[in-house]
C-alpha angles and dihedrals in degrees: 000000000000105000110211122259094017127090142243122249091244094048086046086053093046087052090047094051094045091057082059095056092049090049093050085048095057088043091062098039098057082041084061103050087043082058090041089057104028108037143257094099126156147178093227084050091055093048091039088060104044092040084055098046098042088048088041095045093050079049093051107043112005108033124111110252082188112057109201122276090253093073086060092049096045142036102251123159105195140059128213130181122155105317104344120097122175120169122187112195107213095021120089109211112224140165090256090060102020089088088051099047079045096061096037094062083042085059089045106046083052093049098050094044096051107044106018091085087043086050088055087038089063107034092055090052094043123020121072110273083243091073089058085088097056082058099093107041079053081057093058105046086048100051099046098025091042093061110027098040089061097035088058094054095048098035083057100058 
């Protein structure tokens, strides 16, 4: 029986976890100025963060936990709602993995935001002013790698 005025522990656990999300948010946003005044700014950096904030942001407060009956039913690979389209060619999405895949692009969405500036931040006060080149395919490989290598494992479970 709910009491009134105190939380669940799952609503407990989706504040917490929003709080999370603020604070990498904040990471990465002071990361970015940082960037911004000390170097090892980017464009890539600039699109990688607020990909990942605006993706991170539907996943955290506007995304189904619950797909339609019909991708149990069916083999279907991508997901739409409202403007959000993800397909992922090889993984049936389903109402068994669906929380799972949810929770992995939550954690990513965290992760990027939060260190992907400090990982700019760094690179631009220590490491020769050669590597700076390097940062946006690491980008890259961040940003994509980072979300659908570990979709696809625990999609797959």
């Amino acid at each position: 029986m709910k009491v009134p005025g105190k939380l669940t522990k799952t609503e407990g656990i989706l504040l917490l976890l929003g709080v999370l999300f603020l604070a990498a948010l904040a990471a990465g946003a002071a990361g970015l100025y940082g960037c911004r005044h000390l170097g090892g700014w980017t464009e890539s950096l600039s699109v990688s963060y607020m990909l990942a904030a605006v993706f991170g942001a539907y996943f955290w407060l506007l995304v189904p936990m619950r797909l339609p009956d019909f991708y149990d039913q069916h083999r279907i690979s991508f997901f739409y709602d409202m403007t959000v389209r993800m397909s992922i060619p090889g993984l049936a999405l389903n109402n068994r993995n669906w929380p799972a895949i949810v929770v992995c692009i939550r954690v990513w969405a965290c992760l990027l935001t939060a260190f992907l500036p400090l990982l700019h931040l760094a690179a631009a006060l220590l490491a020769p002013a050669s590597w700076l080149a390097f940062l946006d395919t690491a980008d890259l490989i961040l940003l994509l790698g980072g979300l659908f290598i570990p979709l696809y494992i625990v999609g797959k479970k």
